[in-house]
N, C-alpha and C positions, 0 to 999 in steps of 0.2 A: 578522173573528174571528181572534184570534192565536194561542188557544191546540192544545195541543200532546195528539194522542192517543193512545192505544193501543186496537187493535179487534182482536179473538183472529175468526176464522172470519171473515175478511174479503175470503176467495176468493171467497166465492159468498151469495147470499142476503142476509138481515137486513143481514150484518157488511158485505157489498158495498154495499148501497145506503147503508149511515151512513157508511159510507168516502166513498163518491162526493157525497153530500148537502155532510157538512163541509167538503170540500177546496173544494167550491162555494161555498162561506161562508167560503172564505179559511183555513181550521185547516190545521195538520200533523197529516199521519196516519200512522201507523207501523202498518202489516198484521201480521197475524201468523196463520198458516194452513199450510200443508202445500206449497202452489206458489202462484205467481203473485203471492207480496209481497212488503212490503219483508224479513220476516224468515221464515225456513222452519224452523216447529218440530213437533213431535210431541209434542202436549198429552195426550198417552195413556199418558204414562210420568213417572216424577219427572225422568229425567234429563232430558228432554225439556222440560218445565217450567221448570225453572230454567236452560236453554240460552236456552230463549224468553223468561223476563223479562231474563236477561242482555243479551241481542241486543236486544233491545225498548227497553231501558234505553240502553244506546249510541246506536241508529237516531237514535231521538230526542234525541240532546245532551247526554243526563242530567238533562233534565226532564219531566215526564209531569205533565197537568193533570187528564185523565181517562182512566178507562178503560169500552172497552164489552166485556164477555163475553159475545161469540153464537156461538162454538163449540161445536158440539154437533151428535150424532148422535142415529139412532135404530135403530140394531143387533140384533136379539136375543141380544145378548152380553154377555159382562164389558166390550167394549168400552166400551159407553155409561156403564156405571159410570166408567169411569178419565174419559172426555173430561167426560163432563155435570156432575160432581161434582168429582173431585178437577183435572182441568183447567179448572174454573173457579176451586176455590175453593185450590190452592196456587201457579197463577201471580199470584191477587190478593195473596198474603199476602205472593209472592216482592217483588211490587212495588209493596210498601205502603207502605217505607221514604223510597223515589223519592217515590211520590204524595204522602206526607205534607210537602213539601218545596214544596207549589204554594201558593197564594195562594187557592183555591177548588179542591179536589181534589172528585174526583166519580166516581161508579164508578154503572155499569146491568150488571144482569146480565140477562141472557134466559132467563127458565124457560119454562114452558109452562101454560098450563089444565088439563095433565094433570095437573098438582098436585094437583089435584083430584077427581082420580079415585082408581079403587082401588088399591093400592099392598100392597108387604110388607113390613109394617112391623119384622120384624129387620134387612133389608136397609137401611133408611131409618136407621135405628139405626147401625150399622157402620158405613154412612158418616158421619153424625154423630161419632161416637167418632175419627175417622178410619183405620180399620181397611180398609186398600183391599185386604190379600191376604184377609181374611173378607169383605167386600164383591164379589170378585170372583168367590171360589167360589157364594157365594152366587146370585149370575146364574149360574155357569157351573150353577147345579143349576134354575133356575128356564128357562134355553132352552133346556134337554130336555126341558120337557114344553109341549108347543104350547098348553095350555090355562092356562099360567104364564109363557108367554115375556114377555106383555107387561106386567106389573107391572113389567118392569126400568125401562122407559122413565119410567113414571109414578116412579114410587120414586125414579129421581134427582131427578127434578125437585121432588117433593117437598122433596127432601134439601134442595136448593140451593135454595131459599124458605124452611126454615126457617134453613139457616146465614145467611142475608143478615138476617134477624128477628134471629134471636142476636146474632149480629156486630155488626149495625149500630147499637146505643148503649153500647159498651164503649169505654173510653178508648183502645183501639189506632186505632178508627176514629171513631165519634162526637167523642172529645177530641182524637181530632187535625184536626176539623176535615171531617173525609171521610164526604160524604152518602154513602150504599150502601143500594140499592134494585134492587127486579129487576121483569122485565115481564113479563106471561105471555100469550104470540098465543093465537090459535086455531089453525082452519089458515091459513099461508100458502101464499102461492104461489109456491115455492123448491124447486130440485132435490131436495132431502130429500124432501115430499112428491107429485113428481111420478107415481108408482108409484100412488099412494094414489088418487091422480086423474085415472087413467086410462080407468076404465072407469065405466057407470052400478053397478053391482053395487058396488063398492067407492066410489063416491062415496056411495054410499046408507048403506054402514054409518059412514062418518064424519060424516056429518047426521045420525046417529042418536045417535052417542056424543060430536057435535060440534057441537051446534047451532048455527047464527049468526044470529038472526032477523035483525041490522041488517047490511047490504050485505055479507053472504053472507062466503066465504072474501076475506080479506084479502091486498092487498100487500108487499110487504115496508116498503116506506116506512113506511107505516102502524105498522111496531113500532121500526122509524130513525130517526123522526121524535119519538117520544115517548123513546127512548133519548138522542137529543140532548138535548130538555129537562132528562129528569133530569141530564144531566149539564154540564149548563151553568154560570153563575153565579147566575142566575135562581133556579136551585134550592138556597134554603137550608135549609130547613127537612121534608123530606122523607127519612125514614130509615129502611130497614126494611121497607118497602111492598111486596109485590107487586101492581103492579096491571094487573088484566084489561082488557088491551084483545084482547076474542076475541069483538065481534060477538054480546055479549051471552050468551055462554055459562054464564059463573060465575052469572049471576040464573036461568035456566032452571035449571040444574042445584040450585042452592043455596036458590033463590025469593027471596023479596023481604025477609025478614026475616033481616040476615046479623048481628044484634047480639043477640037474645035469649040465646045463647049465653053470655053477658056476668047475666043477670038473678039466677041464683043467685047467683051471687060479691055480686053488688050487694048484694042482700036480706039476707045475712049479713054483711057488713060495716056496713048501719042497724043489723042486730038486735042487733049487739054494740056500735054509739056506741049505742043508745035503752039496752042494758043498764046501760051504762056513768054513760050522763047519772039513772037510776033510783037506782043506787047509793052518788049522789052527791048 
């Protein structure tokens, strides 16, 4: 494997093990994390962002095949706003220019199954809009109240599955060629949630709001391993997708019928061709 990466959160976790997988596989990898890579940035601030595609963009030679985006916290703060959301989604745009320059460009981002969950939706909005200093008060008012802290977390992730949906068939990325898709774990088993997985009491309430009927909490590989895919060569036609690899959580939560949602639209669309072919 020749080609040439970028992994944001490549210190530890997810980003580490797609780091160590590829280089296995012969790729170049260009880290980008806070300590222990090849580039040291602070994806928490715009300055900091655009330091890191700079740095990232150099490391690498000035060519970039793919990128993987597994940076990301889970704070009760504005923090996770800036990293989960605008650190994912202005270092990609920083370095879109670069990607768009590869021969098979590819981009995985990392959300989560907390997508899925409850969320605040002005919050999810602001970041949409890209309004990060109303996005960040907005957390800073939602971790004051313990029974609202944790909408921040979900909410980004939210955010950052639906910009990769958006995103992903507009001529900036689609017409340039550049598949963009994101993955969403369950739990892994990564220093982030080591807290969570501490005790029986606290494993109990993330089986409860975390189901995994198929082999339980997960890997990290397990979400490295499908982030390689997508962003391989392999992967041409895949754009926009988040898709649940979380141990079966998204069908528990969602059930088994994830299309009816789709049946209205349908049934209005016959009733106005059958009006149409009537009229005719």
């Amino acid at each position: 494997m020749s080609r040439i990466y970028v992994i944001t959160g490549a210190g530890s976790g997810i980003g580490a093990a797609a780091a160590r997988l590829l280089r296995e596989a012969g790729a170049t990898v260009v880290g980008v994390d806070l300590r222990g890579t090849e580039v040291t940035a602070d994806l928490s601030t715009p300055e900091g962002r655009r330091q890191g595609v700079a740095d990232a963009v150099e490391a690498a030679g000035g060519t970039v095949d793919a990128v993987i985006a597994s940076a990301g916290v889970s704070a009760v703060s504005p923090l996770t706003v800036s990293v989960n959301y605008y650190g994912v989604t202005e270092f990609l745009e920083g370095i879109r220019p670069t990607l768009a320059r590869s021969a098979a460009p590819r981009v995985a981002v990392v959300s989560s199954m907390s997508s899925l969950q409850p969320n605040y939706p002005p919050l999810v909005q602001a970041m949409l809009e890209g309004d990060e200093a109303t996005a960040r008060a907005m957390a800073e008012q939602l971790a004051a109240d313990p029974r609202a802290g944790g909408l921040i977390y979900a909410s980004s992730k939210r955010a950052i599955s639906r910009w990769v949906r958006a995103q992903s068939v507009t001529a900036e990325w689609a017409g340039a060629g550049i598949a963009l898709n994101a993955v969403a774990p369950g739990i892994v088993k990564t220093p982030m949630t080591e807290e969570l997985r501490a005790t029986p009491e606290s494993v109990a309430f993330l089986d409860a709001v975390v189901p995994m009927p198929l082999n339980y909490h997960q890997p990290p590989e397990s979400i490295a391993n499908l982030c390689i895919w997508l962003t391989s060569v392999e992967n041409s036609h895949c754009a926009g997708q988040t898709i649940y690899c979380d141990g079966g959580s998204d069908v528990v939560m969602r059930g088994e019928d994830a299309w009816s949602w789709a049946d209205e639209r349908v049934g209005k669309y016959f009733a106005e061709l059958m009006a149409g072919d009537t009229a005719h």
